[in-house]
PyMOL commands that place a pseudoatom at each C-alpha (Angstrom):
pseudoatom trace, name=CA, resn=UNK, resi=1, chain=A, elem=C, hetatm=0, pos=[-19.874, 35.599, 36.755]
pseudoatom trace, name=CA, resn=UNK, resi=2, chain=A, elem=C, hetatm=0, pos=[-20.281, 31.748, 36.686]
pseudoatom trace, name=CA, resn=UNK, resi=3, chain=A, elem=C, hetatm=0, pos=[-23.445, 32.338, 33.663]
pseudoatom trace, name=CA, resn=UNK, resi=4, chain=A, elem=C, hetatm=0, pos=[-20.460, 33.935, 31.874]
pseudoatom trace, name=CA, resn=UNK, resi=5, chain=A, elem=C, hetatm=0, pos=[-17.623, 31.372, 32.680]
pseudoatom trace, name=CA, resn=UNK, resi=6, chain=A, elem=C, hetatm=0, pos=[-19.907, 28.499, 31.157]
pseudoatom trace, name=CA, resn=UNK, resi=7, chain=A, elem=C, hetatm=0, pos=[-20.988, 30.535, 28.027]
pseudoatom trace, name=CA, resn=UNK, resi=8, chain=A, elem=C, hetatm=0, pos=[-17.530, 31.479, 27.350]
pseudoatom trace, name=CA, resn=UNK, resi=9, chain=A, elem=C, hetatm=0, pos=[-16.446, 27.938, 27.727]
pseudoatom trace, name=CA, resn=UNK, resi=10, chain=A, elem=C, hetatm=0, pos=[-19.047, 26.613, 25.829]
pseudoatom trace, name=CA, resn=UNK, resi=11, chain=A, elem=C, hetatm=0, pos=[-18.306, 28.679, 23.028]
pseudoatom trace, name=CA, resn=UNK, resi=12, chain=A, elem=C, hetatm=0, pos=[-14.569, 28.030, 23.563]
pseudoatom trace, name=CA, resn=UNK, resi=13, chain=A, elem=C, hetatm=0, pos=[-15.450, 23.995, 22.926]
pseudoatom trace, name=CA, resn=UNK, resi=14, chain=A, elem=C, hetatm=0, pos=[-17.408, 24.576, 20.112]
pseudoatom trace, name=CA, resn=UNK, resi=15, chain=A, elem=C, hetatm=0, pos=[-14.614, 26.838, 18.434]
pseudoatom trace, name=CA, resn=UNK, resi=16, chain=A, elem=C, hetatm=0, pos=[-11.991, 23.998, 19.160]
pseudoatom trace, name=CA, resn=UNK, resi=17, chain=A, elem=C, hetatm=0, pos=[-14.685, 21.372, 17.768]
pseudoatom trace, name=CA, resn=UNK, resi=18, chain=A, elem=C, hetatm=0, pos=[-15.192, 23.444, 14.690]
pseudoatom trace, name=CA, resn=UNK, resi=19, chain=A, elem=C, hetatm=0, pos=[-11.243, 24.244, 13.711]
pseudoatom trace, name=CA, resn=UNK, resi=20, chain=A, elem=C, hetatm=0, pos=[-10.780, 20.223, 14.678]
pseudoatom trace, name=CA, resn=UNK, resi=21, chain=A, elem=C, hetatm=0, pos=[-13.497, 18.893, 12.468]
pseudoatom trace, name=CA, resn=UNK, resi=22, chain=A, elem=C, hetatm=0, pos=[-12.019, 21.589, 9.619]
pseudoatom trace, name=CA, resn=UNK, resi=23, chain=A, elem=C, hetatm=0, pos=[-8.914, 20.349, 10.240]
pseudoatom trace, name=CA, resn=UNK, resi=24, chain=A, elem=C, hetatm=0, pos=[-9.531, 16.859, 9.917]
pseudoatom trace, name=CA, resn=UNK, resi=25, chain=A, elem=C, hetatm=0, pos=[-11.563, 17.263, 6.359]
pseudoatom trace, name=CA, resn=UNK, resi=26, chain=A, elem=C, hetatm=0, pos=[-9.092, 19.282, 4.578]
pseudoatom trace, name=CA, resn=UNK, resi=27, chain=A, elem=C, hetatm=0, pos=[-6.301, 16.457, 5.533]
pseudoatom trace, name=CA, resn=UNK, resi=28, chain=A, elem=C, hetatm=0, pos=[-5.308, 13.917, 2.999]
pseudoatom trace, name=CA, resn=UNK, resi=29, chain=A, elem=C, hetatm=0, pos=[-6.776, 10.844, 2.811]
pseudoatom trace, name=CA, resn=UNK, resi=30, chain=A, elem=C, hetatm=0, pos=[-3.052, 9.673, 2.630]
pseudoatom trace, name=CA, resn=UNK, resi=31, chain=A, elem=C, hetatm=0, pos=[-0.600, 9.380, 5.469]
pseudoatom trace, name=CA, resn=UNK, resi=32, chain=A, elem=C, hetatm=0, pos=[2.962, 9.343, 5.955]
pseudoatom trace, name=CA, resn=UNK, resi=33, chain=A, elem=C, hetatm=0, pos=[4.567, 6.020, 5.883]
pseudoatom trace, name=CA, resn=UNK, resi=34, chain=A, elem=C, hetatm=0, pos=[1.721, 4.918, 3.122]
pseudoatom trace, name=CA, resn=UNK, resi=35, chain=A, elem=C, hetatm=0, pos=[2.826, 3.632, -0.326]
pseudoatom trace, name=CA, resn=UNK, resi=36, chain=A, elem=C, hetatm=0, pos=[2.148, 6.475, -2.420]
pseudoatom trace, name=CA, resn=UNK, resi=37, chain=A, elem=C, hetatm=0, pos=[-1.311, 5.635, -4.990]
pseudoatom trace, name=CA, resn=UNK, resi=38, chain=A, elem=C, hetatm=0, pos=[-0.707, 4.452, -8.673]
pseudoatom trace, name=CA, resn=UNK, resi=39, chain=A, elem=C, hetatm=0, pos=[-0.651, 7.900, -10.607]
pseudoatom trace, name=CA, resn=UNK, resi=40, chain=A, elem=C, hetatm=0, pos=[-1.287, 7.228, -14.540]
pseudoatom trace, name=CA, resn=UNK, resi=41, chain=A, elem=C, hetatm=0, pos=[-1.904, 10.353, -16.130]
pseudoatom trace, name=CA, resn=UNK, resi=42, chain=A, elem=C, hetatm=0, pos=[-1.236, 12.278, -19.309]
pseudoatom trace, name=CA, resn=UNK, resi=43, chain=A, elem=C, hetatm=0, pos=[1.069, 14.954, -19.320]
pseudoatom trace, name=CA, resn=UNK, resi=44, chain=A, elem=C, hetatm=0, pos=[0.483, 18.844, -20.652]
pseudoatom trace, name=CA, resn=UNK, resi=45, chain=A, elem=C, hetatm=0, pos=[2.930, 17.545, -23.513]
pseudoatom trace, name=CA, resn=UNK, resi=46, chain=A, elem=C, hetatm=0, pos=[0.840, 14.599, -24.516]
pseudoatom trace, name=CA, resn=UNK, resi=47, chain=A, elem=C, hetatm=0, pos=[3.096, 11.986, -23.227]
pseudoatom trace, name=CA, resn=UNK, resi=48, chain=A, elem=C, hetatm=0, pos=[2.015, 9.468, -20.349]
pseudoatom trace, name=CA, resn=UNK, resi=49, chain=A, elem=C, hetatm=0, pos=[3.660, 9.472, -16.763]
pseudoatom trace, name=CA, resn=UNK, resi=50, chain=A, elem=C, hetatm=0, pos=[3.317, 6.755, -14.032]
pseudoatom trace, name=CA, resn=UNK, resi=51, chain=A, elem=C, hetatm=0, pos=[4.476, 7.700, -10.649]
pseudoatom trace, name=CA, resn=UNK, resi=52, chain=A, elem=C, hetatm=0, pos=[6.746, 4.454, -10.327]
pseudoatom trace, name=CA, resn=UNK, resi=53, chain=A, elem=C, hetatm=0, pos=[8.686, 5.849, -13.313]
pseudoatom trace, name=CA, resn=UNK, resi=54, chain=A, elem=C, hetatm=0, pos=[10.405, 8.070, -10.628]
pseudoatom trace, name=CA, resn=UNK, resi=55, chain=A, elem=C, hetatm=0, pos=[11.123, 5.199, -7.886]
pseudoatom trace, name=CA, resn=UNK, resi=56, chain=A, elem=C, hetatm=0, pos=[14.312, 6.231, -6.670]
pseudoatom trace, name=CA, resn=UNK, resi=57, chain=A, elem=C, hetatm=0, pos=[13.719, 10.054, -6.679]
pseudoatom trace, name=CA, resn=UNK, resi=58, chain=A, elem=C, hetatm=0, pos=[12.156, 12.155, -3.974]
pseudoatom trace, name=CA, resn=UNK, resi=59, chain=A, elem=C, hetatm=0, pos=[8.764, 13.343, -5.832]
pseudoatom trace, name=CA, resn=UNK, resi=60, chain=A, elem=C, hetatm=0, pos=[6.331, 16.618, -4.681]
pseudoatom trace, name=CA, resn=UNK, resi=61, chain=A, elem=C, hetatm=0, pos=[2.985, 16.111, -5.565]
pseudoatom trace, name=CA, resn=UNK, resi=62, chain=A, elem=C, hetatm=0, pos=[1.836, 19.800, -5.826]
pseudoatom trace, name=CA, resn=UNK, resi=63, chain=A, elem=C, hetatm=0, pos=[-1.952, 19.869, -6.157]
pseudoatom trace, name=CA, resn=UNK, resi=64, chain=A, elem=C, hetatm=0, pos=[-2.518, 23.737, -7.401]
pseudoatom trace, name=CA, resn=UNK, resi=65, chain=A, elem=C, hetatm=0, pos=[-5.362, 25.818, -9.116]
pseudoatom trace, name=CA, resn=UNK, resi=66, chain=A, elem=C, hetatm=0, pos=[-3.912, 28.471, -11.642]
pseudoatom trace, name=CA, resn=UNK, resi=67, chain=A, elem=C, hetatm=0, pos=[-7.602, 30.102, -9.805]
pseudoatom trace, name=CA, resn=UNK, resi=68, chain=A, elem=C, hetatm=0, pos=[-6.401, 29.727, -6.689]
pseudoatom trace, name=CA, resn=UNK, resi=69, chain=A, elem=C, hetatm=0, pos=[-4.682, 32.495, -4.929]
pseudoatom trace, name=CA, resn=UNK, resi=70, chain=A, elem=C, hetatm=0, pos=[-2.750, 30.960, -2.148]
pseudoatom trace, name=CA, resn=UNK, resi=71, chain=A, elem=C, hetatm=0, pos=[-1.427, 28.787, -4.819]
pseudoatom trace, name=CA, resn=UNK, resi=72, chain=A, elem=C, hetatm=0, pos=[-0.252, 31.388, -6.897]
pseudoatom trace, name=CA, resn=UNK, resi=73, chain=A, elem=C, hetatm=0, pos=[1.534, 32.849, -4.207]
pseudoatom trace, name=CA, resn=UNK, resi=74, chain=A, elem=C, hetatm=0, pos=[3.233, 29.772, -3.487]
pseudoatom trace, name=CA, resn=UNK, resi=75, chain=A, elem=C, hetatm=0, pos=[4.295, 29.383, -6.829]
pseudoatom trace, name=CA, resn=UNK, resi=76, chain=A, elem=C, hetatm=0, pos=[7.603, 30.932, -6.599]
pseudoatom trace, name=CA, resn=UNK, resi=77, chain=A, elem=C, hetatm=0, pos=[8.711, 28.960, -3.745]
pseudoatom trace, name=CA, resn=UNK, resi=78, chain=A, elem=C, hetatm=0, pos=[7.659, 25.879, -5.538]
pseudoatom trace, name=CA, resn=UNK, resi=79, chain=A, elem=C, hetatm=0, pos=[9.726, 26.837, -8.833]
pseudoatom trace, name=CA, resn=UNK, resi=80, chain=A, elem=C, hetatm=0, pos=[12.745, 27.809, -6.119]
pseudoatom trace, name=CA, resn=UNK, resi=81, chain=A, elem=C, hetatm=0, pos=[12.374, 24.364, -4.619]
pseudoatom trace, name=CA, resn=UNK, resi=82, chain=A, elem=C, hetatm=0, pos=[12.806, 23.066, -8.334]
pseudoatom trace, name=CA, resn=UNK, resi=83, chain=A, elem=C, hetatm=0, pos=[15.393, 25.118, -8.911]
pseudoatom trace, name=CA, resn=UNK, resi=84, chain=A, elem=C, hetatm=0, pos=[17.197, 24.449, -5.918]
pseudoatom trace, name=CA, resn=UNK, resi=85, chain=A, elem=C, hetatm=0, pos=[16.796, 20.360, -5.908]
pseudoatom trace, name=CA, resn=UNK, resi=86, chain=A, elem=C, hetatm=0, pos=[16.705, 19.320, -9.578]
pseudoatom trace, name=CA, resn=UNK, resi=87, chain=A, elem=C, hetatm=0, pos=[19.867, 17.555, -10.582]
pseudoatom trace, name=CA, resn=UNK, resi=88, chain=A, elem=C, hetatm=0, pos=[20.956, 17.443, -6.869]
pseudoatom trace, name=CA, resn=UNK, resi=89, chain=A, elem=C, hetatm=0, pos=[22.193, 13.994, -5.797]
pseudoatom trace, name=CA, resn=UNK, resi=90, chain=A, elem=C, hetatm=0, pos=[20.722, 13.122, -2.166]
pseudoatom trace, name=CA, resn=UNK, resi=91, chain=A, elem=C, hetatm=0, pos=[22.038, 10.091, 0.033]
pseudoatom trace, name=CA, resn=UNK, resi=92, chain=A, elem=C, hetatm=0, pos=[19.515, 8.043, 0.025]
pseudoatom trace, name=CA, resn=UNK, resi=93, chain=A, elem=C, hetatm=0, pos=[17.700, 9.393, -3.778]
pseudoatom trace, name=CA, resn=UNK, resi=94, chain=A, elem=C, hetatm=0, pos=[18.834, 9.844, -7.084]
pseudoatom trace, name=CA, resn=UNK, resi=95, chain=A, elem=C, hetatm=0, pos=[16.841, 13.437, -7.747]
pseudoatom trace, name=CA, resn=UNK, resi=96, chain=A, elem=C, hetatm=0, pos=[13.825, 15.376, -7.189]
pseudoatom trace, name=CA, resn=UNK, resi=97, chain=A, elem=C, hetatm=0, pos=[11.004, 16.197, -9.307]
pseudoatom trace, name=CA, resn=UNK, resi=98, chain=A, elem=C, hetatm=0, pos=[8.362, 17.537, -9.334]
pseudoatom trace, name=CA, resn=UNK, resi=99, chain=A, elem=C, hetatm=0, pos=[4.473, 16.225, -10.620]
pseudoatom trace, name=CA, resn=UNK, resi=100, chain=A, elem=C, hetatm=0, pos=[2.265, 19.539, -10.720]
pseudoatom trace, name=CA, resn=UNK, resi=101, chain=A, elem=C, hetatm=0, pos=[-1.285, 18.377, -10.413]
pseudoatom trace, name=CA, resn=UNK, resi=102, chain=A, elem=C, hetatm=0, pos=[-4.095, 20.976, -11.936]
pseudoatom trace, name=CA, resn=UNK, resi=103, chain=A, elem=C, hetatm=0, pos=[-7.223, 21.657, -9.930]
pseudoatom trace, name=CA, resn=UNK, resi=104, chain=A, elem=C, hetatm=0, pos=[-8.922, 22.601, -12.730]
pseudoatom trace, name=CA, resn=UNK, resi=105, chain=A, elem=C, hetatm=0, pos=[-11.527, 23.400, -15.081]
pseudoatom trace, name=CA, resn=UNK, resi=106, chain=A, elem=C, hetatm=0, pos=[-9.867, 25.307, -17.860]
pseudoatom trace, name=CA, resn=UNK, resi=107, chain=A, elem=C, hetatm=0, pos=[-7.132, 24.503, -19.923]
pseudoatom trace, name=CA, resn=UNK, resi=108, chain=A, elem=C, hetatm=0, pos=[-6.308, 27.135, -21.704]
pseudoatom trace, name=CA, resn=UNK, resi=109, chain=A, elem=C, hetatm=0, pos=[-6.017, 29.337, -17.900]
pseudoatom trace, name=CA, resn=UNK, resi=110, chain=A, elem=C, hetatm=0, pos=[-4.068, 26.518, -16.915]
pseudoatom trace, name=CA, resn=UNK, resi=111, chain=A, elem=C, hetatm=0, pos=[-1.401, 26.291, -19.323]
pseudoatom trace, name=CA, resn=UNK, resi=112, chain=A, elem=C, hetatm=0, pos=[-1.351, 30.159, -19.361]
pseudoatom trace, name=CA, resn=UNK, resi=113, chain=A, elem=C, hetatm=0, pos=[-0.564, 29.812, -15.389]
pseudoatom trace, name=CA, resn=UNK, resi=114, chain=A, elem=C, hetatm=0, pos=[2.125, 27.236, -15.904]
pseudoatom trace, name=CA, resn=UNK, resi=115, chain=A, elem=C, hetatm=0, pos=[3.887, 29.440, -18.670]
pseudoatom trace, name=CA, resn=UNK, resi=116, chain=A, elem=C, hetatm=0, pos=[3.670, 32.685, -16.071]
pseudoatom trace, name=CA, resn=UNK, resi=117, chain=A, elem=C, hetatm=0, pos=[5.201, 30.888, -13.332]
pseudoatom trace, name=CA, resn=UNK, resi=118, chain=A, elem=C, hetatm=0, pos=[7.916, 29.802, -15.013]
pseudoatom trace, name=CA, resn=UNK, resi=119, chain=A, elem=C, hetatm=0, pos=[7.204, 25.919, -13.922]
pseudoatom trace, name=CA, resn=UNK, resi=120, chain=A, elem=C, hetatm=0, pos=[9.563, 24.491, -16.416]
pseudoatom trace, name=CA, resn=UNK, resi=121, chain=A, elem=C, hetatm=0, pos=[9.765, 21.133, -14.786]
pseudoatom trace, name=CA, resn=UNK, resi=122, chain=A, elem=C, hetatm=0, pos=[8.178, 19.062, -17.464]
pseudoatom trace, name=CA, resn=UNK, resi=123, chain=A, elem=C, hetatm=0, pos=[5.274, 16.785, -15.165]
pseudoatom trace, name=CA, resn=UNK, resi=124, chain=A, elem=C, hetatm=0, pos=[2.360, 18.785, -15.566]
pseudoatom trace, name=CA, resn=UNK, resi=125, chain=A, elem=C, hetatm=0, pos=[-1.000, 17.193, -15.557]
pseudoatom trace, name=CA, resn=UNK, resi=126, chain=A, elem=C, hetatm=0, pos=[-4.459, 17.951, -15.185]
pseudoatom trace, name=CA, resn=UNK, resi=127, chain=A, elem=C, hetatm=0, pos=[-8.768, 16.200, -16.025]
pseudoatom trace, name=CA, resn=UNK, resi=128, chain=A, elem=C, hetatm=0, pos=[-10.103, 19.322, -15.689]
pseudoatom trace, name=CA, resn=UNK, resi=129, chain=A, elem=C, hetatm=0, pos=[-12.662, 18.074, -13.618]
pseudoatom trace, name=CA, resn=UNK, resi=130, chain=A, elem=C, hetatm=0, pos=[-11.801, 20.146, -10.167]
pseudoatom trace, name=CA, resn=UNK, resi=131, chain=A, elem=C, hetatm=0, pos=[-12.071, 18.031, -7.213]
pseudoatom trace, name=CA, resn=UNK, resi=132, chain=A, elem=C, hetatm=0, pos=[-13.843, 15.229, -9.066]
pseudoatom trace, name=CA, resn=UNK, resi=133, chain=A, elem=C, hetatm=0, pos=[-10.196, 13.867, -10.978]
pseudoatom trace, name=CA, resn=UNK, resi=134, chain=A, elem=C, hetatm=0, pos=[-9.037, 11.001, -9.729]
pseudoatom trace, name=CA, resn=UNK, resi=135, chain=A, elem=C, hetatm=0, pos=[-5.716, 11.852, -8.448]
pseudoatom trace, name=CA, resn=UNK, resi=136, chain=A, elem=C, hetatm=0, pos=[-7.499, 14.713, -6.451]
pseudoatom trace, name=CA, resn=UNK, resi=137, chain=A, elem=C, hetatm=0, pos=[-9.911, 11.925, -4.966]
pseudoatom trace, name=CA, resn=UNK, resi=138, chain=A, elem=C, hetatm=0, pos=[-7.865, 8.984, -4.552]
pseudoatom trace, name=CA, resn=UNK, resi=139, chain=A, elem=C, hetatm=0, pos=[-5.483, 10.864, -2.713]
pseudoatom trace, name=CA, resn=UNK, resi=140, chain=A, elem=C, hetatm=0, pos=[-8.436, 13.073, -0.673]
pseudoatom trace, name=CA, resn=UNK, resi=141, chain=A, elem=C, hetatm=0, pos=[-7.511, 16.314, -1.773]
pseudoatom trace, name=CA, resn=UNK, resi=142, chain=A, elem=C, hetatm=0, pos=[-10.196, 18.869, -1.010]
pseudoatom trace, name=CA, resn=UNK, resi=143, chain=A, elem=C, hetatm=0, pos=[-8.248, 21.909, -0.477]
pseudoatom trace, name=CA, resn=UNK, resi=144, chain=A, elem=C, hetatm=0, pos=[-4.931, 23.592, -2.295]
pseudoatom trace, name=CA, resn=UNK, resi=145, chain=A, elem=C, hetatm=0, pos=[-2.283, 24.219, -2.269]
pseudoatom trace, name=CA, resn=UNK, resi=146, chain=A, elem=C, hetatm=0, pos=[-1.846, 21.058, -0.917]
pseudoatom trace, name=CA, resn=UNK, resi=147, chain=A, elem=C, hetatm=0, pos=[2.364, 19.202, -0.851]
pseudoatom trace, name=CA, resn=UNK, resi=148, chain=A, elem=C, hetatm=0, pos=[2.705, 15.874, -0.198]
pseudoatom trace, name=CA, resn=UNK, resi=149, chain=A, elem=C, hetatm=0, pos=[6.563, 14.305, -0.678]
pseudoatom trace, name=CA, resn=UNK, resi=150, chain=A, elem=C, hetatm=0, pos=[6.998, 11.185, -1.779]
pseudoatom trace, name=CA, resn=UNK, resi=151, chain=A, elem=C, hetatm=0, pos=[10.507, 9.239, -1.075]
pseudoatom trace, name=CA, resn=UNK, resi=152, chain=A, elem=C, hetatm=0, pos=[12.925, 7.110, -3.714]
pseudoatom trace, name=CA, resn=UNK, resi=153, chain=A, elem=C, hetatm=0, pos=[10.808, 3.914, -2.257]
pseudoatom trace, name=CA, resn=UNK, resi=154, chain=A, elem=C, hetatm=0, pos=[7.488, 5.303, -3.072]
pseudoatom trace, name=CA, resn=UNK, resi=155, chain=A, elem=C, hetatm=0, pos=[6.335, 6.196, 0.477]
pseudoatom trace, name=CA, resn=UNK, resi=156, chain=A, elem=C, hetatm=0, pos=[4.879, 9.519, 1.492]
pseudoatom trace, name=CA, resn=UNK, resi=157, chain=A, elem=C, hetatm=0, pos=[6.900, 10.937, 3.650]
pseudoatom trace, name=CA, resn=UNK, resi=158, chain=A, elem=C, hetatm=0, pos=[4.396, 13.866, 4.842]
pseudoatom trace, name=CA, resn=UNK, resi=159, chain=A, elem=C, hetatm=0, pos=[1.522, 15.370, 3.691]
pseudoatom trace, name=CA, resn=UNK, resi=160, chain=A, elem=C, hetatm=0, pos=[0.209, 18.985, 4.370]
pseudoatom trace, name=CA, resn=UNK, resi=161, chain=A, elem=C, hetatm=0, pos=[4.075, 20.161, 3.842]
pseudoatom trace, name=CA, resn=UNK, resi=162, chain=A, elem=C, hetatm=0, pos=[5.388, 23.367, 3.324]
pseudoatom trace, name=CA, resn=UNK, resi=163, chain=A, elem=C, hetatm=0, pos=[7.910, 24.667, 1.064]
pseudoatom trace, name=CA, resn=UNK, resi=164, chain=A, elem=C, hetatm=0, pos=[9.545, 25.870, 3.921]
pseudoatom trace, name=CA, resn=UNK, resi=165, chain=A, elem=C, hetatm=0, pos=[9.289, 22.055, 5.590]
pseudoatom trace, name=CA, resn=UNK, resi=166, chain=A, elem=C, hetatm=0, pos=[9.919, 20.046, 2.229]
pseudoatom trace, name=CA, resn=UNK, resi=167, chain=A, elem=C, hetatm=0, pos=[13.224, 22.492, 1.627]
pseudoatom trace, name=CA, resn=UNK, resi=168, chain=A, elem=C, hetatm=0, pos=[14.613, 21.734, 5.177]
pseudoatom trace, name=CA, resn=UNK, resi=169, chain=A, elem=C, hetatm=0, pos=[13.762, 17.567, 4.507]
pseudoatom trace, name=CA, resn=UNK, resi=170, chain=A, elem=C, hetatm=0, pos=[15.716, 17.508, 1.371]
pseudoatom trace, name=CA, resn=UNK, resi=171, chain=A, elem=C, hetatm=0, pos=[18.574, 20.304, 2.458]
pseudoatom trace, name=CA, resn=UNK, resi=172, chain=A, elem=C, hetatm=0, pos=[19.378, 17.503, 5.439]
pseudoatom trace, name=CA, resn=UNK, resi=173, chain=A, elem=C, hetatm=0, pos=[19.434, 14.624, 2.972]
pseudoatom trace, name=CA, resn=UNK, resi=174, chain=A, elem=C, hetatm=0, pos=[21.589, 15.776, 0.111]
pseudoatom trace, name=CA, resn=UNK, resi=175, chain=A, elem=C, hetatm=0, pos=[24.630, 13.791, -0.248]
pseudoatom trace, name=CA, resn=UNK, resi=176, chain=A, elem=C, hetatm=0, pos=[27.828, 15.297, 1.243]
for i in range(1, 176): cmd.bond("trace and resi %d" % i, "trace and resi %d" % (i + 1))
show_as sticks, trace
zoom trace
């Protein structure tokens, strides 16, 4: 009976070790509190953003793969939270947008994706190079879909969010 205890236990810490060490990896390298990174990039449209351009606004950073399946299934709560924010006035922001960041390797899937979803918010960017762009590795993204937040003063205010979670943050802040 003890023999079994032990193995069971052993095999109970090595579980916990495992999920912990998983756990830890897929996080982003960013944390809350952190000034977001510099984001540069040129948009689906041609145009170039910069992150700071939206100081003021709550931003979601939505990291996505128009491969990935989890992703695709959070799409429509993504284009609700769109939906439901843009154009709202918050107390302490003057919006919320939203900066759709392709995992990807082909554009022609990808901008097939974003016209299926119906993600007619107009920051859409992607390299094409997977996990290799830059946003992807300057902010340590190694799994999707992945949410971060980012408040009117350029902080992130989570990371690993929800829709669920990021719809309850801005519901309590909108301006009364």
């Amino acid at each position: 009976m003890k023999r079994t205890l032990i193995t069971i236990s052993f095999f109970l810490a090595i579980w916990a070790l495992y999920k912990t060490a998983r756990y830890l990896y897929f996080k982003p390298a960013v944390h809350e509190g952190e000034v977001a990174l510099p984001i540069n990039v040129q948009l689906k449209d041609g145009s170039f953003f910069n992150l700071s351009d939206l100081k003021g606004k709550y931003v979601l950073l939505h990291f996505w793969g128009s491969w990935c399946l989890p992703c695709r299934r959070e799409s429509p709560s993504i284009k609700a939270l769109y939906d439901e924010f843009n154009g709202k006035k918050f107390r302490n922001a003057d919006g919320f947008e939203i900066l759709s960041i392709g995992i990807e390797s082909s554009k022609s899937r990808w901008q097939s994706a974003i016209i299926g979803e119906n993600f007619n918010w107009k920051f859409h960017t992607s390299d094409f190079l997977m996990f290799d762009s830059k946003i992807a590795k300057d902010y340590g993204i190694r799994q999707i879909p992945t949410l971060l937040l980012v408040g009117p003063n350029q902080q992130i205010l989570g990371n690993s969010w929800t829709p669920d979670s990021v719809r309850k943050y801005l519901s309590d802040n909108i301006a009364k």
